[in-house]
matplotlib code that plots the C-alpha trace (Angstrom):
import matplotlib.pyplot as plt

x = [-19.9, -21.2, -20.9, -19.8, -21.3, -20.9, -19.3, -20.8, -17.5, -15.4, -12.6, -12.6, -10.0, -10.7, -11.5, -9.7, -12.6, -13.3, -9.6, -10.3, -13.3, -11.5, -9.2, -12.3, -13.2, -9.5, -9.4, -12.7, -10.9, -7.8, -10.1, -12.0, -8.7, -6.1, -3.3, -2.4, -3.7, -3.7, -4.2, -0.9, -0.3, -3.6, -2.0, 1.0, -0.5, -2.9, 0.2, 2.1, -0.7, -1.0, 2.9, 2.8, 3.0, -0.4, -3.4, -5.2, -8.7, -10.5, -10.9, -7.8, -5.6, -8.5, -7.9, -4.2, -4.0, -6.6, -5.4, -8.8, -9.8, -13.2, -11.7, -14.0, -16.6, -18.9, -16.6, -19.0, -21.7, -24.3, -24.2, -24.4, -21.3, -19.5, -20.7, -19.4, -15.6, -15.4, -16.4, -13.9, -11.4, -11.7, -11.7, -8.1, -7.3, -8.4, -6.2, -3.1, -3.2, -3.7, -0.8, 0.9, 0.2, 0.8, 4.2, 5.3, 9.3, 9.1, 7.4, 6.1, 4.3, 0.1, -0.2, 2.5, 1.7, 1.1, 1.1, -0.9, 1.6, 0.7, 1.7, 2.9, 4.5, 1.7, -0.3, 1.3, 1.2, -3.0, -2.5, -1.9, 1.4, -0.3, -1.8, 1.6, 4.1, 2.1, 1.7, 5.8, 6.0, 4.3, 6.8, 6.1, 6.7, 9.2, 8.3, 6.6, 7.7, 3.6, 3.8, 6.6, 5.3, 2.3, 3.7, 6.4, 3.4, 2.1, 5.4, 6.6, 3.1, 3.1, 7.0, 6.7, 4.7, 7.6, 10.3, 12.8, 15.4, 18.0, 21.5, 20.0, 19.2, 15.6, 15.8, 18.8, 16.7, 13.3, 16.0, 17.3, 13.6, 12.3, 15.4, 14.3, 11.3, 13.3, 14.9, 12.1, 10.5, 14.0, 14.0, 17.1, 19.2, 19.5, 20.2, 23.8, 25.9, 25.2, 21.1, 20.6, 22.8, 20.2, 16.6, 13.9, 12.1, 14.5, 14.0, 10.4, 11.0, 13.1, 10.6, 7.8, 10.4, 11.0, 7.3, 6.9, 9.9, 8.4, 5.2, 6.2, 8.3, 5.8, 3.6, 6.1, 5.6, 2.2, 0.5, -2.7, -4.3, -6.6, -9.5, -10.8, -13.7]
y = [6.4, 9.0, 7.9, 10.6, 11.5, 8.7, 9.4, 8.1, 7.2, 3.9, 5.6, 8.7, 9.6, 9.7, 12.9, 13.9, 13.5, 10.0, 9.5, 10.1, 7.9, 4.9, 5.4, 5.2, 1.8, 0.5, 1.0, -0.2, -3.5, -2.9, -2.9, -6.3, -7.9, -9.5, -7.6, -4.1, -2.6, 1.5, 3.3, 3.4, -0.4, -1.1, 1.6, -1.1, -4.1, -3.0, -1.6, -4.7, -7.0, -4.5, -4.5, -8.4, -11.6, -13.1, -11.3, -12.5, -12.1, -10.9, -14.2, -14.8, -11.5, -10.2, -13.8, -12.9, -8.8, -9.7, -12.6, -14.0, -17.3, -15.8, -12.6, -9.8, -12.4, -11.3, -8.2, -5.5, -4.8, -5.0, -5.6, -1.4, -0.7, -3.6, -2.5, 1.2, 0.2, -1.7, 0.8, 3.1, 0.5, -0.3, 3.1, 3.5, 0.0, 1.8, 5.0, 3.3, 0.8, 4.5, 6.0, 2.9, 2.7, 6.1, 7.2, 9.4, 10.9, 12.2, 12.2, 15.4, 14.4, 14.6, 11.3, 9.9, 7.3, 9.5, 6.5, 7.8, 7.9, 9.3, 12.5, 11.6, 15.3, 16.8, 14.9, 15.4, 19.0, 18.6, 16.7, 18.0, 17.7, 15.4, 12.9, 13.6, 12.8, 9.6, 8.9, 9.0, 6.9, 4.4, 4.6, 6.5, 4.6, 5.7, 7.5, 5.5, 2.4, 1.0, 1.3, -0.6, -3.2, -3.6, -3.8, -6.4, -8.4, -9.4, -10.0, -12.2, -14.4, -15.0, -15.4, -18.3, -16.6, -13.7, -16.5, -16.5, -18.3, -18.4, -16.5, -14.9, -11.1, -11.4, -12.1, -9.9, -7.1, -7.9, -8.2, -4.6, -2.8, -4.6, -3.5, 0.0, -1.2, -3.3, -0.6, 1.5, -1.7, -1.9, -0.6, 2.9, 0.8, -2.1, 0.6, 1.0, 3.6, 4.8, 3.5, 6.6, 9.2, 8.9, 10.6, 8.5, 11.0, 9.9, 5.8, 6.4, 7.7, 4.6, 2.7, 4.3, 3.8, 0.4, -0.2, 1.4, -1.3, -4.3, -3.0, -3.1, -6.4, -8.8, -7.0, -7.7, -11.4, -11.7, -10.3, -8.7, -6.3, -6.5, -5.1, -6.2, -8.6]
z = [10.3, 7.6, 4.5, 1.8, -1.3, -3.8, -6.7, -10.2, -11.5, -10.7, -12.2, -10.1, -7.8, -4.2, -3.0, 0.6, 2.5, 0.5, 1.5, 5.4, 5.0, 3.4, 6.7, 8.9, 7.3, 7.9, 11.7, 11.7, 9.8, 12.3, 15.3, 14.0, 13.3, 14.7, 13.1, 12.2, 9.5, 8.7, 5.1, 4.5, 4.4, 2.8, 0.0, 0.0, -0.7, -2.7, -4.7, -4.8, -6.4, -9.0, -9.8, -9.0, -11.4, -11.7, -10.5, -7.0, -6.7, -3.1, -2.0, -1.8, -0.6, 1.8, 4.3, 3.9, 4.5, 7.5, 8.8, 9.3, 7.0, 6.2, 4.5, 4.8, 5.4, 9.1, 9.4, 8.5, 10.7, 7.1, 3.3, 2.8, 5.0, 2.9, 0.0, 0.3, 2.1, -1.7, -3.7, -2.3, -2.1, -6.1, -6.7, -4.8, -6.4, -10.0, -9.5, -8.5, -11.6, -13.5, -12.2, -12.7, -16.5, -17.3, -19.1, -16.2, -16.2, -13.2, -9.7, -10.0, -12.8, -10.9, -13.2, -11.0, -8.0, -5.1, -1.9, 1.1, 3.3, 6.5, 7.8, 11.8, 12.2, 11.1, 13.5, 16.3, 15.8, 15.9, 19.1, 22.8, 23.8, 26.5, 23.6, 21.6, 23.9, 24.7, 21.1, 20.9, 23.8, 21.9, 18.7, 15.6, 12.4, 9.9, 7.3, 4.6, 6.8, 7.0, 3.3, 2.4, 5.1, 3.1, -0.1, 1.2, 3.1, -0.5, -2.1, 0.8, 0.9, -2.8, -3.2, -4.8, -7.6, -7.3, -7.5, -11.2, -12.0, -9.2, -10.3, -13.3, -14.5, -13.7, -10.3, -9.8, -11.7, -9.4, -6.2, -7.1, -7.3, -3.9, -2.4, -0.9, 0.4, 2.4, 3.5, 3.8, 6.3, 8.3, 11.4, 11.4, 13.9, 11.0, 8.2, 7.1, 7.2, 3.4, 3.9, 6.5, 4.5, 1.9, 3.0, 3.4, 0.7, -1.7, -0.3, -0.8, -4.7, -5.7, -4.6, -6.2, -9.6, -8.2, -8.3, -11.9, -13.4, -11.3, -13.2, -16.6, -15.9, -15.1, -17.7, -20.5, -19.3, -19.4, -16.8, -17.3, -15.9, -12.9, -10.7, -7.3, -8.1]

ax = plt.figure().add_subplot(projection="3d")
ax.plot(x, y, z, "-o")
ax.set_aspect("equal")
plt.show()
């Protein structure tokens, strides 16, 4: 894989092609792996232990969003190409806890969290219709579906650090902002009637709002502020 340039900043925002090359380092996670792991549900999780309760270090989410005891431990073929999948990864980690503190109004705003979603349409129309068709056959994710995954993934594993007071506001307040993720994760059979009216666009944005409000709630409760150590 060929690196791109470094940046000097741990605060700067990826660049596209940094973007494509944090991709590259996932599959190269999804292939070493036993389950599935793209940009887009990275982008998730990483977004949920930012918004979450108490902050978890890399010891303990990386054995979780691989699935491997060891974490990141034997997965990279040398210390370099560890070394740079972290940089960029903190940098991604940096710029969503940004766009996450900023006083945004509205999603337009370029301070606004932006989740790398993936673009399947515009995929498929780079593909033959050969590879496309085949691609289809396998099933397409929903839009934004990997991403709500992701961000579910963390809030599932660590409920018990999500959990409030059964019955009271909190935990209605916290139920109402996961709730179009869930929806976002379900598969379009299991929507209701009133769930598919709405676009998944407009799913997507209340959860990006959700995420915002889930944010500034555990904040108000202590929560600090955290990087990837």
């Amino acid at each position: 894989m060929t690196a791109s340039k470094p940046s000097k900043s741990p605060n700067a925002p990826l660049t596209e092609d940094e973007i494509d090359e944090l991709a590259d380092w996932i599959d190269t996670l999804d292939e070493r792996s036993d389950v599935p792991l793209s940009l887009e549900s990275v982008d998730g999780f990483i977004t949920a232990l930012i918004c979450g309760p108490r902050a978890v270090a890399t010891d303990e989410f990386f054995p979780i969003l691989l699935d491997r005891v060891d974490g990141l431990e034997g997965v990279f073929e040398n210390e370099a190409d560890q070394s740079r999948f972290m940089v960029l990864f903190q940098r991604r980690w940096n710029e969503i806890s940004r766009a996450l503190e900023a006083p945004v109004e509205n999603l337009a705003d370029p301070r606004s969290l932006a989740p790398l979603i993936m673009d399947w349409d515009g995929l498929l129309g780079d593909m033959s219709p050969t590879d496309a068709k085949r691609l289809k056959a396998e099933g397409i994710p929903l839009h934004a579906q990997l991403w709500a995954n992701g961000f579910l993934l963390a809030v599932e594993y660590w409920e018990n650090d999500w959990a409030l007071p059964q019955g009271s506001k909190d935990e209605a307040f916290v139920d109402e902002k996961l709730e179009p993720f869930y929806v976002l994760m379900a598969p379009e059979d299991e929507l209701s009637p009133e769930e598919r009216e709405t676009s998944r666009s407009d799913h997507l944005a209340l959860a990006i709002w959700g995420a915002y409000d889930l944010h500034e709630f555990w904040r108000d409760r202590g929560r600090a502020s955290q990087k990837p150590n």
